[in-house]
NUSE-265177 format. One record per residue (C-alpha): residue in three letters; x, y, z; chain. Coordinates in nm, 4 decimals. Each point is the difference from the previous one (the first is absolute). Layout:
# residues N
REC,Ala,X,Y,Z,A .
...
# end
This chain:
# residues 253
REC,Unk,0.0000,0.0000,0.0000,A .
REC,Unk,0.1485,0.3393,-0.1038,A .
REC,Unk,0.0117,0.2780,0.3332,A .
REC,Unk,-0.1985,0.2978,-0.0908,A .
REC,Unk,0.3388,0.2062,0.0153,A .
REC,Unk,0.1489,-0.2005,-0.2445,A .
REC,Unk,-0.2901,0.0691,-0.3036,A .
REC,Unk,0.0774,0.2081,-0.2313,A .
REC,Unk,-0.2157,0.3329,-0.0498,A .
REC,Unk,-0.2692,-0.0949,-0.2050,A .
REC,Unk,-0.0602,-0.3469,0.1505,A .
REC,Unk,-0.0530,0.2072,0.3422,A .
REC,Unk,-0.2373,0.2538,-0.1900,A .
REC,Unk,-0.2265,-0.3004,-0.1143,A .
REC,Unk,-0.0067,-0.1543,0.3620,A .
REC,Unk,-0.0923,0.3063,0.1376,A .
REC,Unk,-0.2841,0.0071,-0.2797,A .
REC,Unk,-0.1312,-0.2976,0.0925,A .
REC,Unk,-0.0140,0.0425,0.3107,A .
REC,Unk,-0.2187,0.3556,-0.0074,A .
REC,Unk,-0.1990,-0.1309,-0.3077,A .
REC,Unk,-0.0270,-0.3499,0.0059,A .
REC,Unk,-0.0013,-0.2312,-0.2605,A .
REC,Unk,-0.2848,0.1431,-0.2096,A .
REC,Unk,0.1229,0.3547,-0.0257,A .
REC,Unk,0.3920,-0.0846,0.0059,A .
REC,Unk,-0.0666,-0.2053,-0.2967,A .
REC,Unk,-0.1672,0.2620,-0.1954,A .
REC,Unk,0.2910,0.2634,0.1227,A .
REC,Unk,0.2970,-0.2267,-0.0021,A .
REC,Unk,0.0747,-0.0056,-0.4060,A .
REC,Unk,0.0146,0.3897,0.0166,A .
REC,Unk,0.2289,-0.0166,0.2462,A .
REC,Unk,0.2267,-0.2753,-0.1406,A .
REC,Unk,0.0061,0.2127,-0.3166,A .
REC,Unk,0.1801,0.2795,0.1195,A .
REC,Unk,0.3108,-0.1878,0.1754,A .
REC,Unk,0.2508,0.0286,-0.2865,A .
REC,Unk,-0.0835,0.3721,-0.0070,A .
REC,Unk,0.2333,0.2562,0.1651,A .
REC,Unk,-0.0763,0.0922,0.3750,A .
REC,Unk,-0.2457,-0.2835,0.0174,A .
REC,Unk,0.1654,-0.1557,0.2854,A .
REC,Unk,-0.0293,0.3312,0.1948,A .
REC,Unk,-0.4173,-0.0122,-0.1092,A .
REC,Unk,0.0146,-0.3608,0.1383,A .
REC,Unk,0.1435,0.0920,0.3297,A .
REC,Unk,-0.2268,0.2332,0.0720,A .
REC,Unk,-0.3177,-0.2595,-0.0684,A .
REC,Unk,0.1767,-0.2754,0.2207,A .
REC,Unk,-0.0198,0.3368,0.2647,A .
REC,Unk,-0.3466,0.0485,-0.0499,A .
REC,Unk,-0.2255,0.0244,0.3020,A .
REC,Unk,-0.3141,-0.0882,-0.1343,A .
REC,Unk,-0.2489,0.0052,-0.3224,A .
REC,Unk,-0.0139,0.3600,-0.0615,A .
REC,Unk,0.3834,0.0702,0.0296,A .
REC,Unk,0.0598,-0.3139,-0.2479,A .
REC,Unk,-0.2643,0.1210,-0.2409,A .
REC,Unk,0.1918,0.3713,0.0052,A .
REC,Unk,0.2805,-0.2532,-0.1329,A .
REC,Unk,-0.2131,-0.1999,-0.2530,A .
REC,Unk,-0.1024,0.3383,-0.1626,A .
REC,Unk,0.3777,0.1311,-0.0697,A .
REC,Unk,0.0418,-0.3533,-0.1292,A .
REC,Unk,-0.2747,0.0193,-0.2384,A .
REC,Unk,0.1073,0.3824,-0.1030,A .
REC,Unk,0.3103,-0.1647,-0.0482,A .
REC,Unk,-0.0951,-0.2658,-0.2488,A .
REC,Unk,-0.2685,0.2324,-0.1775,A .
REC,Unk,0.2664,0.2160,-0.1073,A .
REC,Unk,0.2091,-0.3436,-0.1095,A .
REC,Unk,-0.2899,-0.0810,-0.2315,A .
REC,Unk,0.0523,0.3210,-0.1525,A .
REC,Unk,0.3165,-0.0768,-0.1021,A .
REC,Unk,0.2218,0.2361,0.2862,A .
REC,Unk,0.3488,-0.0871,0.1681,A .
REC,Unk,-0.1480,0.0312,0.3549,A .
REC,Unk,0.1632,-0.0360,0.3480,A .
REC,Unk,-0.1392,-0.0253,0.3627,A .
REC,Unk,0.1229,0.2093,0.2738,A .
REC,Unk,0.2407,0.2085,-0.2041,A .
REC,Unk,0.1140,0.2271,0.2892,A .
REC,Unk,-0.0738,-0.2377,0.2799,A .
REC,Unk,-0.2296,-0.0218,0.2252,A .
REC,Unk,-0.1078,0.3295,0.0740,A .
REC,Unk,-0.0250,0.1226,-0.4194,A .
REC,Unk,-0.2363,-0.0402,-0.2437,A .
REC,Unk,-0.1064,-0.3567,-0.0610,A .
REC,Unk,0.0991,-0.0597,-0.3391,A .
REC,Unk,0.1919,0.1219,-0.2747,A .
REC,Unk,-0.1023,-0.0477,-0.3815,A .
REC,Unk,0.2025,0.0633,-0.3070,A .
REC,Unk,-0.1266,0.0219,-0.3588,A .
REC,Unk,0.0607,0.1905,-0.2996,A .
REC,Unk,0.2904,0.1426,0.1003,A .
REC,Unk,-0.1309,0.1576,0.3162,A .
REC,Unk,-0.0307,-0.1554,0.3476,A .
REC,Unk,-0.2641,0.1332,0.3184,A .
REC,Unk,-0.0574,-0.1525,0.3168,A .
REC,Unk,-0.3457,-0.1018,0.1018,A .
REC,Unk,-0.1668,0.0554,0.3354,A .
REC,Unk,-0.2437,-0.2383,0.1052,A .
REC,Unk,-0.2919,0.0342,0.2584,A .
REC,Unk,-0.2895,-0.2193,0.0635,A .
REC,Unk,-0.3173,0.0976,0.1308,A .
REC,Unk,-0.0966,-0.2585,0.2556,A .
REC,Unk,-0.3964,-0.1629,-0.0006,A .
REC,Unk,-0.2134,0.2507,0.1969,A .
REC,Unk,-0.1492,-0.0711,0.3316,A .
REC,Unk,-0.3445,-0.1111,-0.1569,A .
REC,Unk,0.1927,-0.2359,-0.2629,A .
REC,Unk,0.2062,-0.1554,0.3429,A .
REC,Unk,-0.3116,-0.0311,0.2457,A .
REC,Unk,-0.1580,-0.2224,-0.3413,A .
REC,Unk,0.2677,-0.1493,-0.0459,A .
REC,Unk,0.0111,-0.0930,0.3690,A .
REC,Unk,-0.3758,-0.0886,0.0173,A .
REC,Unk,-0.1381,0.2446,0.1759,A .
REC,Unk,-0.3387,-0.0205,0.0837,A .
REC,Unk,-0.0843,0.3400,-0.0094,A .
REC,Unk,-0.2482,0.0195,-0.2718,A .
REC,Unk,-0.0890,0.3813,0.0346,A .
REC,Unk,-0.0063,0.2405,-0.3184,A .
REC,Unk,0.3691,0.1606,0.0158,A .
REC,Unk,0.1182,0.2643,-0.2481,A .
REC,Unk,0.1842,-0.0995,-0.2903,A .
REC,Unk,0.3004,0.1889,-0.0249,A .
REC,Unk,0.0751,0.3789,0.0255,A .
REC,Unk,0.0828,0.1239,-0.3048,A .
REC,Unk,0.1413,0.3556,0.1856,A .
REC,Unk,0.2128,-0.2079,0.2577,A .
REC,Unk,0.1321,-0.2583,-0.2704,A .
REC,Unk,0.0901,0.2646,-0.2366,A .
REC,Unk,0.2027,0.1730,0.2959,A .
REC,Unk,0.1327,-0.3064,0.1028,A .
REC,Unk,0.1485,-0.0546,-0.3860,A .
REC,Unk,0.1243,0.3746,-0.0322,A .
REC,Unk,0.1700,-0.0739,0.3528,A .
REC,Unk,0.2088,-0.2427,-0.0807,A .
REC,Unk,0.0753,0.1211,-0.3712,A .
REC,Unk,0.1072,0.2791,0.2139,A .
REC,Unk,0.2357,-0.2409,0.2023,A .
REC,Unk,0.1356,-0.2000,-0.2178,A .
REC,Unk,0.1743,0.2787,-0.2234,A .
REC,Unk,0.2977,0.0168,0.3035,A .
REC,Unk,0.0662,-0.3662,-0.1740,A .
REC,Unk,0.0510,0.1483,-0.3219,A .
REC,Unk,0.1999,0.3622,0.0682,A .
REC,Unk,0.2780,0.0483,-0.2126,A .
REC,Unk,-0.0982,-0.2711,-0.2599,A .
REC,Unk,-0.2085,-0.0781,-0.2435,A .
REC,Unk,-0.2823,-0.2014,0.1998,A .
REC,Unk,-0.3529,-0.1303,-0.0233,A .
REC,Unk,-0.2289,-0.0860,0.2746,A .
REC,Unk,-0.2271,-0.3448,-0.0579,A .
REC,Unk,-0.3024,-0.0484,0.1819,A .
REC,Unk,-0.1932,-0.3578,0.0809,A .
REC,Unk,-0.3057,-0.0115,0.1668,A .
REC,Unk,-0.1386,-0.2947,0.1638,A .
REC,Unk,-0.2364,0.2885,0.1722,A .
REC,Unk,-0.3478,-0.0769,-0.2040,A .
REC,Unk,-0.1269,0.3215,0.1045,A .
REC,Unk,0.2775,0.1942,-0.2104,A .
REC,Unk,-0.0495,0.0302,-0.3171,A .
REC,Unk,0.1820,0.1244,-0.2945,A .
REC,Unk,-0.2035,0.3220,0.0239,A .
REC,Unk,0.0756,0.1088,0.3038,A .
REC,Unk,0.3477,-0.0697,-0.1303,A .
REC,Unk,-0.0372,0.2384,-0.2832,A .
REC,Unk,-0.1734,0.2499,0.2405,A .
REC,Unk,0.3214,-0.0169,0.1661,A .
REC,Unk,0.2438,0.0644,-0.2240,A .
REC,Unk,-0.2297,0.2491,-0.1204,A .
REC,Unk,0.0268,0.1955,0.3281,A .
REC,Unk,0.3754,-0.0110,0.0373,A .
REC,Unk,0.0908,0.1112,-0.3749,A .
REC,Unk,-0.2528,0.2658,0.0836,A .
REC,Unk,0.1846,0.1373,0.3012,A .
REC,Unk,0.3368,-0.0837,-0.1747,A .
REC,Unk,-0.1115,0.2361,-0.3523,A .
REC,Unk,-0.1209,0.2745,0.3055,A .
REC,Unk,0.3579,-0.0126,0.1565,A .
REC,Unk,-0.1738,-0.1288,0.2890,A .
REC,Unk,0.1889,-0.3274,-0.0120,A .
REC,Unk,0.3716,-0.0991,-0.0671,A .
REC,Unk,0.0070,-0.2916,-0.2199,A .
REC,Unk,0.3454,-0.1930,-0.0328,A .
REC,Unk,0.1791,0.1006,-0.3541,A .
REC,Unk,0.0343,-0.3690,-0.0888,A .
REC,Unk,-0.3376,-0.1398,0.0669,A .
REC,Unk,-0.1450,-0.1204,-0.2639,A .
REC,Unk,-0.3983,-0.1418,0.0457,A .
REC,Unk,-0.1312,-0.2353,0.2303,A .
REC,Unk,-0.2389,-0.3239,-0.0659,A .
REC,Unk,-0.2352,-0.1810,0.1964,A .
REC,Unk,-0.1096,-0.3578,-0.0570,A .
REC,Unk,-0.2294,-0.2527,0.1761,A .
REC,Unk,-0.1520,-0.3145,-0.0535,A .
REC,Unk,-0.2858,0.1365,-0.1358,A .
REC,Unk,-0.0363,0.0855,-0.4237,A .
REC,Unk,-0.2055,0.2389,-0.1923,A .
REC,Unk,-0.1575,-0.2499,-0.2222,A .
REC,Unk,-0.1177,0.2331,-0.2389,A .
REC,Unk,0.3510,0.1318,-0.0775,A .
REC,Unk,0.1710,-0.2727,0.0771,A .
REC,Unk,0.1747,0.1881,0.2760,A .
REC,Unk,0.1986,-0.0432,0.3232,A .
REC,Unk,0.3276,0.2520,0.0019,A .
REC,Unk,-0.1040,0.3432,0.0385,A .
REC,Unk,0.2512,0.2826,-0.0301,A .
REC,Unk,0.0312,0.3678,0.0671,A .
REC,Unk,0.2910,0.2943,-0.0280,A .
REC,Unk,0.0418,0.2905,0.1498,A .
REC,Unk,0.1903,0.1483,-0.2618,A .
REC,Unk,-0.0101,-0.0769,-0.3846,A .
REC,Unk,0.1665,-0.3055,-0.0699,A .
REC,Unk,0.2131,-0.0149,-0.3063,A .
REC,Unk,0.0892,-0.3704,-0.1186,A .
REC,Unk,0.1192,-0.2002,0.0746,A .
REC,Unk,-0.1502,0.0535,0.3553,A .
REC,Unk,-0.3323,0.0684,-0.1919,A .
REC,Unk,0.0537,-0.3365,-0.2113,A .
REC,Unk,0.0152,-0.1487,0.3368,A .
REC,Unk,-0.2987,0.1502,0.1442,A .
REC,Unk,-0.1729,-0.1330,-0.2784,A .
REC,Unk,0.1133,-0.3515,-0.0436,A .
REC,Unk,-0.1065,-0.0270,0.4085,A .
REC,Unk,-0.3222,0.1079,-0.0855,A .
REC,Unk,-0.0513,-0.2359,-0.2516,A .
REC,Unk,0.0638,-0.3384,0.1461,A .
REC,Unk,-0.1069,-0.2341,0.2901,A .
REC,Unk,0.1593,-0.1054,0.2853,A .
REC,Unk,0.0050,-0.3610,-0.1194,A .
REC,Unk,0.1333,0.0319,-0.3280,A .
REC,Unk,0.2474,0.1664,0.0846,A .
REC,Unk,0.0836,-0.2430,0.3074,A .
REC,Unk,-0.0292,-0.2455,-0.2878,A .
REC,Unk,0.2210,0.1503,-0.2364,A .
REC,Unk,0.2975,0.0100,0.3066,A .
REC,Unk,-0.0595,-0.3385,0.0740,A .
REC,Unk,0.1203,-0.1036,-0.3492,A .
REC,Unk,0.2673,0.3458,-0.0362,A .
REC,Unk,0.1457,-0.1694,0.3145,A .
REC,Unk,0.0725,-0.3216,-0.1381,A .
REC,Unk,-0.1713,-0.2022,0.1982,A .
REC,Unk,-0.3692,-0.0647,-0.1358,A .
REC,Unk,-0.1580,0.0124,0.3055,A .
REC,Unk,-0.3503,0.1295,-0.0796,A .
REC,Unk,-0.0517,0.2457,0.2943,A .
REC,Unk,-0.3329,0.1579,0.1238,A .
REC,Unk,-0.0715,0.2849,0.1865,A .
REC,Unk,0.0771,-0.0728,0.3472,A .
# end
């Protein structure tokens, strides 16, 4: 029997997976994270997940995992933990440029945990707050850009939070390039747009990446924009799977 001490990074990652998940979940998460281990600062990412305290904290993981691999599918050099620990979460490279990428998740609300949980509380509850969720995404826009100071950066957004929506994203971004044209708000030179992503798809346009700038974009940031905008999460999970050599067909976790 191998000691815990004496696995190597990813094999303590996947243990620690297991162990949060179980077998149903790691098994739909594990391929994702198998995928990435030949990629640079991987180890660092797997460290981290073997650290993870609970379900939340390793789904904060899974989600700069699967920003990770949807830029992959696009066909970018990418890197995890470029500056270490305390930097931006990733670093992609394409077309001659390179940006790092800072990744937040927004957790499941208290309504989708107390389902989720079984509460028996059956009592009409508001769904959502569009003011409060729009403040909560301009927020942490807002943080994030100290990740991205004195680079070219974007800031990725995935929401496992059902009650925010790509709207109140828009809203958002809205409010802060509003401030930002009114010299009310410093935006960092660099930054180029942010995106948000979740599980769910517009079906009538076939859409799950949504992104917004700031400032014009000029390509090939804009060409990037774009090409975010106009695929899903699973194709381009897909398309890394094979890109990394491995054929692992890998859904979203």
């Amino acid at each position: 029997m191998v000691h815990q001490d004496q696995k190597n990074p990813l094999d303590k990652a996947l243990n620690r997976i297991w162990e949060i998940l179980g077998t149903v979940q790691a098994n739909r998460v594990a391929p994702s994270v198998k995928l990435v281990a030949p990629i640079s600062g991987s180890a660092l990412k797997f460290k981290r997940i073997a650290e993870a305290s609970d379900v939340e904290v390793l789904s904060d993981y899974i989600a700069e995992i699967r920003f990770g691999l949807i830029f992959a599918g696009l066909n970018y050099e990418i890197g995890f933990e470029p500056l270490g620990e305390k930097g931006p979460d990733l670093l992609i490279s394409r077309d001659g440029q390179s940006a790092y990428v800072e990744v937040k998740r927004f957790r499941p609300s208290i309504r989708q945990q107390e389902t989720s949980a079984g509460a028996d509380d059956l009592t009409f509850k508001q769904y959502g707050n569009p003011l409060k969720d729009i403040a909560k995404v301009r927020a942490e826009l807002l943080r994030k850009f100290a990740q991205v100071i004195g680079h070219k950066g974007i800031v990725a957004f995935w929401s496992d939070n059902d009650e925010l929506e790509d709207l109140d994203f828009g809203f958002a971004v809205m409010d802060v390039r509003s401030d930002f044209q009114n010299e009310i708000q410093q935006v960092p030179d660099g930054f180029l747009f942010t995106a948000f992503a979740s599980d769910w798809r517009n079906v009538s346009r076939n859409q799950q990446i949504y992104c917004r700038a700031l400032r014009p974009l000029v390509p090939p940031f804009s060409i990037w924009a774009g090409e975010l905008e106009s695929v899903t999460v699973n194709d381009c999970l897909r398309a890394a799977s094979y890109r990394l050599g491995t054929g692992i067909q890998v859904g979203s976790p």
